[in-house]
Backbone as CSV, one residue per row, in Angstrom:
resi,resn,N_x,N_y,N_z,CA_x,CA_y,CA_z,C_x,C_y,C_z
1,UNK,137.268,78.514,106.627,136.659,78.929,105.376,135.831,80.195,105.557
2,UNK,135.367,80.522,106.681,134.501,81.632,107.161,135.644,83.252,105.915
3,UNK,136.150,83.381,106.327,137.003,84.003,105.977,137.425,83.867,104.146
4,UNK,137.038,83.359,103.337,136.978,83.497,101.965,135.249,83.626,101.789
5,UNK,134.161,82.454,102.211,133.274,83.053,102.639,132.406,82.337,103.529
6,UNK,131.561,82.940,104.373,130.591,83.012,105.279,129.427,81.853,105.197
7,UNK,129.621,80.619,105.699,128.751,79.376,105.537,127.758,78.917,107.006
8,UNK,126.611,79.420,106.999,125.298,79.387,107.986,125.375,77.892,108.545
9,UNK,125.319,77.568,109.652,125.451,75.918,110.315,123.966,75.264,109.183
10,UNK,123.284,75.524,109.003,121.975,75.009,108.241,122.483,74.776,107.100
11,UNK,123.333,75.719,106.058,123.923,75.498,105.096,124.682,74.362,104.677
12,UNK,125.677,74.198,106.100,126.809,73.516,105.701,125.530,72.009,106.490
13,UNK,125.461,71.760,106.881,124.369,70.988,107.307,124.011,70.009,105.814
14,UNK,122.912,71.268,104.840,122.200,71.112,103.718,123.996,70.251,102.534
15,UNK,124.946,71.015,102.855,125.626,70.754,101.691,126.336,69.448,101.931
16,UNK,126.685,68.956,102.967,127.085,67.998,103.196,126.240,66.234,103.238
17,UNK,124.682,66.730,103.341,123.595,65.912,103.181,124.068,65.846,101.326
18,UNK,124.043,66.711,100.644,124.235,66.761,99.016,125.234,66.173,98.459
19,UNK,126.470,66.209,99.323,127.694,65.386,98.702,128.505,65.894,99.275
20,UNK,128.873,66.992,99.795,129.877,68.251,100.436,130.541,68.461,99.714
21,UNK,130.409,69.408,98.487,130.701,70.131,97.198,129.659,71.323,97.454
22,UNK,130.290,72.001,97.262,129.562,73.814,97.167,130.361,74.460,95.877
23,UNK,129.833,75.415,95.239,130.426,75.900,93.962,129.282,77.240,93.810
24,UNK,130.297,78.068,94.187,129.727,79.163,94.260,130.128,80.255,93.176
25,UNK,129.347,81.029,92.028,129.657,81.582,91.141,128.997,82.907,90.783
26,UNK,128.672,83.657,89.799,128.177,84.425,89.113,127.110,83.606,88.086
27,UNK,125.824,84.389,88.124,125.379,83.309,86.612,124.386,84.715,86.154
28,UNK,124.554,85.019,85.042,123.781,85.467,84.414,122.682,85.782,84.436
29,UNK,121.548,86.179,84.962,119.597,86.603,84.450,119.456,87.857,83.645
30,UNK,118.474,87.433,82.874,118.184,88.648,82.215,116.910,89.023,82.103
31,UNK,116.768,90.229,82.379,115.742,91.015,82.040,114.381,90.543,80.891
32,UNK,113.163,91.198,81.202,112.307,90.778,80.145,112.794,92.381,78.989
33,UNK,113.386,93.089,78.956,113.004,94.612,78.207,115.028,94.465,77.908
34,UNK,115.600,93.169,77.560,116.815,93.281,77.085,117.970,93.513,78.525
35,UNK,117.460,93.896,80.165,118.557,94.077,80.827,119.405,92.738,81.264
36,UNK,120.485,92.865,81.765,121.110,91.705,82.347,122.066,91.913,83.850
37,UNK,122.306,90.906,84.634,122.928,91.330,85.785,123.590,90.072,86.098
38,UNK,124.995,90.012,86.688,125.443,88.865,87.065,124.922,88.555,88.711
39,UNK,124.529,87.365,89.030,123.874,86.877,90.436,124.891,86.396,91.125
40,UNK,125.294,86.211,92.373,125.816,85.294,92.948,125.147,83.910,93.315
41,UNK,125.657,82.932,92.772,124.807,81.677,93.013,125.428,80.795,93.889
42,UNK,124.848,79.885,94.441,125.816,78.585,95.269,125.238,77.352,95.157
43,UNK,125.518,76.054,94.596,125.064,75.395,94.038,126.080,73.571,94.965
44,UNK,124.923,73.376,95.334,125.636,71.848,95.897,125.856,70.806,94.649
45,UNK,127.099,71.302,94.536,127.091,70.574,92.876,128.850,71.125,92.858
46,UNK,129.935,69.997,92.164,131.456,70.238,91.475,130.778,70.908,90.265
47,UNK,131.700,72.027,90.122,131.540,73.168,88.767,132.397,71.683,87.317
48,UNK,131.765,72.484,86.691,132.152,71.525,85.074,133.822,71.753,84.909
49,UNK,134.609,72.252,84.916,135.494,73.111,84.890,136.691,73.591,86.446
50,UNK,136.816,73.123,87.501,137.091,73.284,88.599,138.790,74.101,88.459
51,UNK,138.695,73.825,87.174,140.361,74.965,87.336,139.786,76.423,86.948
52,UNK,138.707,76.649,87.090,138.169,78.360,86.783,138.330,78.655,88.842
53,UNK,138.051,78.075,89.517,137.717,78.562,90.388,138.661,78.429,91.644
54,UNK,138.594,78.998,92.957,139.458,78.525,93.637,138.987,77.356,94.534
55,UNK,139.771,76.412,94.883,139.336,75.646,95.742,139.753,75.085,97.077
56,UNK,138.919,75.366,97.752,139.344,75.423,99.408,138.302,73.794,100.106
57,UNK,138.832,73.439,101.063,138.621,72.169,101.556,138.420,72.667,103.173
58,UNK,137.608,72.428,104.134,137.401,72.374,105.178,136.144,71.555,105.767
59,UNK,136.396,71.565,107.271,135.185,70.728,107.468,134.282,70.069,107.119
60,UNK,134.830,68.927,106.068,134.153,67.738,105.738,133.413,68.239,104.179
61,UNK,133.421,69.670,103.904,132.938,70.216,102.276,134.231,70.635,101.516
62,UNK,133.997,70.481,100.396,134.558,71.302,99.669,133.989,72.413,98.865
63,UNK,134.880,73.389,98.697,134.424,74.516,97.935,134.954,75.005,96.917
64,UNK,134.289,75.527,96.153,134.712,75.691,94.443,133.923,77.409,94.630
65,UNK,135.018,78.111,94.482,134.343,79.688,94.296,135.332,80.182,93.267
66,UNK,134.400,81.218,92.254,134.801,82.144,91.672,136.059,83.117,92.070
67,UNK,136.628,83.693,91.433,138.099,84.471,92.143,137.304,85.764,92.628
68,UNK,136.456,86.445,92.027,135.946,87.217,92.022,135.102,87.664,93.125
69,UNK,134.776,86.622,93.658,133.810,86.434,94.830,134.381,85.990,96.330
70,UNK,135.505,85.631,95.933,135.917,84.972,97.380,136.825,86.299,98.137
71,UNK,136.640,86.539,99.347,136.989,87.266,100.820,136.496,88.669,100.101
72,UNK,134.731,88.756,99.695,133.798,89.461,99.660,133.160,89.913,100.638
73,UNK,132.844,88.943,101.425,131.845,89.323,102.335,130.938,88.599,102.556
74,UNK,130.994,87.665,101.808,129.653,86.854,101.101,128.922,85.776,102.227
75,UNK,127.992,85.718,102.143,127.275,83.759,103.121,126.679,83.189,102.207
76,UNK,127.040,82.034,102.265,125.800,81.040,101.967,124.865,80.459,102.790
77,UNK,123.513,80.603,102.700,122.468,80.161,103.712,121.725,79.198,102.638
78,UNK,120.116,78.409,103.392,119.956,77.842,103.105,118.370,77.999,103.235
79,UNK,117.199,78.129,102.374,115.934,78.629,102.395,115.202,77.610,101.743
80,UNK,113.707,77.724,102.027,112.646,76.909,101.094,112.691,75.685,102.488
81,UNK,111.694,74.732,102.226,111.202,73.616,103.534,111.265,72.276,102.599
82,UNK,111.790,71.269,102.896,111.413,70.009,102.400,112.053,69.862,101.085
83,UNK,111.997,69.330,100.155,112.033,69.350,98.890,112.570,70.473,97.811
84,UNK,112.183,71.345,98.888,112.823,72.751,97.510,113.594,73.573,98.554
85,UNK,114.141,73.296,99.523,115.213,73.543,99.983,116.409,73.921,98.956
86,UNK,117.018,75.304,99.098,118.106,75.502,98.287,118.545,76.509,98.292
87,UNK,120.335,76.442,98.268,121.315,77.519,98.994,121.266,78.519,98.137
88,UNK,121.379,79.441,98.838,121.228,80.855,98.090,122.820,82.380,98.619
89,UNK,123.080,82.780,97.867,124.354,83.788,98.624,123.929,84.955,98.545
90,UNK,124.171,85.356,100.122,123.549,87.177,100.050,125.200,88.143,100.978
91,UNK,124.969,89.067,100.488,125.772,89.878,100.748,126.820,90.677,99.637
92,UNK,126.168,90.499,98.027,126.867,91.292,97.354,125.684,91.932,96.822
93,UNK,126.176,92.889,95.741,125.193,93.434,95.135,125.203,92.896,93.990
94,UNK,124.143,93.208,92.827,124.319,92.532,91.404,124.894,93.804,90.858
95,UNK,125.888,93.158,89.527,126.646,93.459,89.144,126.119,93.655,87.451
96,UNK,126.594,94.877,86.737,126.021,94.758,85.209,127.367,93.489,84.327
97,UNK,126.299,93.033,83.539,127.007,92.591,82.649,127.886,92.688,81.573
């Protein structure tokens, strides 16, 4: 899976404690002055919808990514201590809406 995208041993660690479902997407924020930007998100959670995305199976997770996003470049890591622990994807830039 390294190769569609980039998953940190802590990550896959965190996602497999969650259910081993990853769903990694674009989501929307917007600006306070009207701007907007699409984010890359990654979310230990099955997407609502799983025929939007592609889905790849390895080492004990599964993954649900955007078409758009997959063999980017991308990682998912895993930040915050205890309780608010939560995966985050770095390696693109934000994108206008």
């Amino acid at each position: 899976m390294d190769i569609v995208i980039d998953i940190s041993s802590n990550a896959l660690d965190f996602i497999k404690q969650h259910g081993g479902v990853v769903t990694v997407r674009l989501s929307p924020k917007y600006g306070c002055c009207g701007g907007s930007a699409n984010v890359a998100v990654a979310e230990a959670s099955a997407p609502k919808d799983p025929s939007l995305y592609q889905n790849h199976r390895d080492e004990d997770i599964t993954l649900y990514i955007a078409q758009e996003l997959a063999y980017q470049g991308l990682r998912i890591d895993v930040e915050g201590f205890w309780k608010l622990r939560h995966l985050y994807v770095d390696g693109l830039p934000l994108q206008s809406a």
